[in-house]
N, C-alpha and C positions, 0 to 999 in steps of 0.2 A: 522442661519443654517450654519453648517461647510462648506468649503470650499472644505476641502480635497472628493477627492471620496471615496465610499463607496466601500466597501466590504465586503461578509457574508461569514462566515467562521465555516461550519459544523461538530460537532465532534471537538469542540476547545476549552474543555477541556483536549483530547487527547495528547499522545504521540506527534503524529506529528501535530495534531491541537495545539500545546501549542509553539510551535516551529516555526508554519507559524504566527502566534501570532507576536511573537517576531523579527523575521521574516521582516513581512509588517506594523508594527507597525508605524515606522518611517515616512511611504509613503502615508499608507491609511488609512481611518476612518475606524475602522473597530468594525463587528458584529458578536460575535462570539453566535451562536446556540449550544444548547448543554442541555443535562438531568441534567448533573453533577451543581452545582454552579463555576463558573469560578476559577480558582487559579491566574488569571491575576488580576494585580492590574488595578483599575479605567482607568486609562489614557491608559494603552494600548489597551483594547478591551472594549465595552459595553456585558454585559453575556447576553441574553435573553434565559429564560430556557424554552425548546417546545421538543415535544416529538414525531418524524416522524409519529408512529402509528398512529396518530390521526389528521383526516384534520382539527377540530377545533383547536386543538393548533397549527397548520400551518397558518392557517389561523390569531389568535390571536396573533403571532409574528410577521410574514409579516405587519399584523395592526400596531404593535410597529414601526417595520422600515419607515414603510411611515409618520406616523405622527412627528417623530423624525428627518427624513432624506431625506422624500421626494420619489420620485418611482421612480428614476433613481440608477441604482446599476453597480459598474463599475463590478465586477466580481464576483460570487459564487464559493467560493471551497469547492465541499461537499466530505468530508470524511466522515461523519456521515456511519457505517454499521454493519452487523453483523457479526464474527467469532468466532469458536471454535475450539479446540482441538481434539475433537472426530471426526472427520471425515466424523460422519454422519451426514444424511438429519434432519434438521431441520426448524421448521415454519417459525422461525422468519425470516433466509436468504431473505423468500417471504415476509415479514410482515415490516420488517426493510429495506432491504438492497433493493430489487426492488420497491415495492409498497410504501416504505418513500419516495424513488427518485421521484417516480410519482406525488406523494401528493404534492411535495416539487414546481417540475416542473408546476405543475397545477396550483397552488398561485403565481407561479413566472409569468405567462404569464399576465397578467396587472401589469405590473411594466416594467421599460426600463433597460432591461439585456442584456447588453455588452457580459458578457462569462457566460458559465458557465463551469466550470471544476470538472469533476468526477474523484475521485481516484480510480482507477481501479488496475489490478495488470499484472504483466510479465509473471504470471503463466496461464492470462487465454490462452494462446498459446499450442500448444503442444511440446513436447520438440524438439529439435533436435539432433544434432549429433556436435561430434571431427570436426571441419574444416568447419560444414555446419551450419553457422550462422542467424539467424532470423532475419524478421522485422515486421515492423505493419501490411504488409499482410500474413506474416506465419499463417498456419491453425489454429484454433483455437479447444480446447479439455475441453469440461466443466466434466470430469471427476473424479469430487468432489464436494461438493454440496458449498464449498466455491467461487470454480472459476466460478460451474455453473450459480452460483448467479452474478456474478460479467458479464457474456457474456450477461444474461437474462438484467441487468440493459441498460447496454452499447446500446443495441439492443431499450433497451424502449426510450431510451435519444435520440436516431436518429429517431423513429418513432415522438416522442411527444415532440421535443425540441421546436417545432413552427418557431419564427423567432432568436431565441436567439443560438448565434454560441455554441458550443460545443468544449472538449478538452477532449479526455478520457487518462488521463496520468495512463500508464503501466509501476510503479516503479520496479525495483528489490529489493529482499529484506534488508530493512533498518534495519541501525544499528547506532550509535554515540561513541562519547567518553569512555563512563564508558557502555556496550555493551549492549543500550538497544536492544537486541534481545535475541528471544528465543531460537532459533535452533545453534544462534553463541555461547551465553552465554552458554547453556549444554554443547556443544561440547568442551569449555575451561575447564569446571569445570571436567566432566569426566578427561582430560588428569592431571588437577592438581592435582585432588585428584587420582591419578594414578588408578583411577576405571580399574576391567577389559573390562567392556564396553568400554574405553577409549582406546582399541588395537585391535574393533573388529567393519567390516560394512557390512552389509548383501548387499550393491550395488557395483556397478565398481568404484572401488578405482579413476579413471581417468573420470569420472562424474564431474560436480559442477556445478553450478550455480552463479554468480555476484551477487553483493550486490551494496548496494548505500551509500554512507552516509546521515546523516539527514541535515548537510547544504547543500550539495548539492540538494536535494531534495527539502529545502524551496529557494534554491537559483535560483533553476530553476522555481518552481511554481513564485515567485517575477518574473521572467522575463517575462513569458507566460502571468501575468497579463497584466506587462506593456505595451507589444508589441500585446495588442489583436487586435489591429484595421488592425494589419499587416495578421495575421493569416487565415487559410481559415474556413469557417463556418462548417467543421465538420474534427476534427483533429485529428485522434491517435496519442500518444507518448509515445515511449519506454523510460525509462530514466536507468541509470543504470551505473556503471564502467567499462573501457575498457576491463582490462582483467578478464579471466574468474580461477578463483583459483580452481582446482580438490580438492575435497575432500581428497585424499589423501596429494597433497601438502599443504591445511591447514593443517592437522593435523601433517604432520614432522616442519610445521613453528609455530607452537605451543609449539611442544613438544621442540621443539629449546628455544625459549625465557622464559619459564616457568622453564626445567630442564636443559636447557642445552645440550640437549640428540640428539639421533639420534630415535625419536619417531615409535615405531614400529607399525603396522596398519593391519590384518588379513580381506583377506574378508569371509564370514561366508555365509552358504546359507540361503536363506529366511525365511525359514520351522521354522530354528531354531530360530531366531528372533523373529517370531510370536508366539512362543512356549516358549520363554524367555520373552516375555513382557504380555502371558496370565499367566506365573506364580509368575508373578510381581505383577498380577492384581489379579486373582485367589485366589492361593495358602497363598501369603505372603501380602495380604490385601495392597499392596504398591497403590498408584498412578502413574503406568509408566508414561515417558514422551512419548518414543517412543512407537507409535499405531502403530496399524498393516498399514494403509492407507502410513504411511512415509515411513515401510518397501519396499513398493509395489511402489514408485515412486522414491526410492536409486537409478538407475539408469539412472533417467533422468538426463538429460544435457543442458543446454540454454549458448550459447555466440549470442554474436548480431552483425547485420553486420555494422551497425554505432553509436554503448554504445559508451559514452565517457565520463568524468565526466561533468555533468550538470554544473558546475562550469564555464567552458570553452564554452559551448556548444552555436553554433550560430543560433538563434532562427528568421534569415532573410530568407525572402519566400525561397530564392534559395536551403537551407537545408532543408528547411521544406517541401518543395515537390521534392526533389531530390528521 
C-alpha cells in the first residue's frame, strides 16, 4: 500500500479539478471522482468514475478507495456541482450540488477523514459597497438559485459533517493564463471585436468584483490540505486578489492593450439591456450571453477586507481567526 496520503478529488476532470490534479500530484496519492473519464495520465491521479445522484455509485467508489487505499483519507476536495447560465431554478442544483454533498458526506462517515473541503463561492455573500469591504461573516444573499444552492450546501456540511473538520473555501471568480473564464473572456472579445456591446453596461461603471487566479487557487487549496491539523474544525475562507478592478477600469485597461485606445464605456439603463438580449433571444434567434439575471446584479460590488493573493497568504491559526 502507498505511503503517500490519500486524497479524493471531486469534479477532477474539471477546470479546476484538472489543475488541483496537477497541483497535489507531487505531494498526494490522489483520487480523483468524476462522471467524465480522467484526462490525467495514470501516475498523476487514479480516475474512479461515480456519479453523486446515486448512493450506490457513492457507495461503490468509496468501496474502490478502501480496498485500494485503506479508510484513512487525509483530505476531500469536492468540487463536484451544478451550474448554468440561465439563471433559473433548476432540479439538479438540489440533486447534484446539495443532496450529492450529502450522499457523498454520508459514505464518507466510516472512513478516517482528516478535511473535508467544499468549494463554495464569494458570491454566496451579499454584495457590498466602495470602501465597505467583506468577510466570512458578511450576510449572506442566496438570491439565485446558483448561490442559493451553494448556502443550502455549506449549511448541510455543518449540520452533517459528524466528526470530520470542514473548509468551506469562497473563491472569487477564477481565471488563468489563456482566460479560462466566461464573464473575462466576453468582455475581451466584445472590446476586440470592437462590438457595440463592447461601449455599453447597463450597471455602475465603478462596481467590480476580484477575481483569483487558478494557481493561486490550487496553491492555496495545497496549503489548507497541508496545514489541516492546524486549522479549526469548521472554517470559512474567502480567497481571492487584493485589489478589486471596477468594471469600468478593466474595460479602459483592455481597451489599452488590445488597441491601444482610450476605451470608451456608456452606462445604458437596465430596461434596455433586458430589451436587447430578449431580442437577441427572440427576435434574431441568437443565444445571448448576457441574461437578464447579470443585467440585475451589474451593480453589485465585492472587495474584501483581508483578499490577498492565496499565493502569499498565511494559513497560521493567528490569520485564520483574526
Amino acid at each position: 500500500m502507498n505511503d503517500r496520503e490519500i486524497v479524493i478529488i471531486t469534479g477532477s476532470s474539471g477546470f479546476i479539478g484538472s489543475a488541483v490534479i496537477d497541483t497535489l500530484s507531487e505531494r498526494f496519492t490522489l483520487v480523483g471522482f468524476d462522471r467524465e473519464t480522467s484526462p490525467h495520465p495514470p501516475a498523476a491521479a487514479e480516475c474512479v468514475c461515480i456519479d453523486v445522484t446515486s448512493t450506490e455509485s457513492i457507495e461503490a467508489a468509496l468501496k474502490r478507495v478502501r480496498v485500494a487505499h485503506g479508510s484513512r483519507i487525509a483530505s476531500v476536495i469536492h468540487l463536484a456541482a451544478y451550474f448554468d447560465l440561465s439563471g433559473q431554478p433548476n432540479s439538479k442544483y438540489d440533486e447534484v450540488t446539495v443532496r450529492g454533498t450529502e450522499r457523498l458526506l454520508r459514505g464518507l462517515q466510516s472512513f478516517e477523514v482528516e478535511q473535508f473541503i467544499f468549494a463554495s463561492t464569494m458570491l454566496v455573500h451579499a454584495p457590498g459597497a466602495k470602501g465597505k469591504p467583506i468577510d466570512e461573516d458578511w450576510p449572506l444573499d442566496p438570491k439565485l438559485p446558483y448561490r442559493e444552492s451553494k448556502i443550502r450546501t455549506e449549511a448541510l456540511i455543518r449540520e452533517q459533517r459528524g466528526s470530520i473538520p470542514v473548509v468551506m473555501v469562497r473563491p472569487a471568480g477564477v481565471y488563468d493564463d489563456i482566460c479560462h473564464s466566461a464573464f473575462l473572456s466576453r468582455q475581451i472579445a466584445r472590446i476586440y471585436e470592437r462590438q457595440i456591446t463592447g461601449h455599453v453596461y447597463p450597471g455602475d461603471l465603478d462596481a467590480g468584483q476580484p477575481f483569483l487566479h487558478l494557481d493561486d487557487l490550487t496553491d492555496a487549496l495545497l496549503q489548507i490540505v497541508e496545514h489541516r491539523k492546524e486549522l479549526p474544525t469548521e472554517l470559512p475562507l474567502l480567497l481571492g486578489e487584493s485589489e478589486t478592478l471596477t468594471f469600468g477600469e478593466l474595460q479602459r485597461e483592455i481597451g489599452r492593450l488590445i488597441h491601444d485606445e482610450d476605451w470608451g464605456t456608456q452606462q445604458i439603463p437596465k430596461g434596455l439591456a433586458r430589451t436587447g438580449a430578449w431580442v437577441e433571444s427572440e427576435i434574431l434567434d441568437e443565444d445571448p450571453f448576457i441574461r437578464p439575471w447579470m443585467v440585475d446584479i451589474s451593480d453589485d460590488h465585492y472587495e474584501a477586507r483581508h483578499f490577498q493573493c492565496p499565493r502569499a497568504c498565511r494559513l497560521g491559526a493567528e490569520a485564520l481567526h483574526s
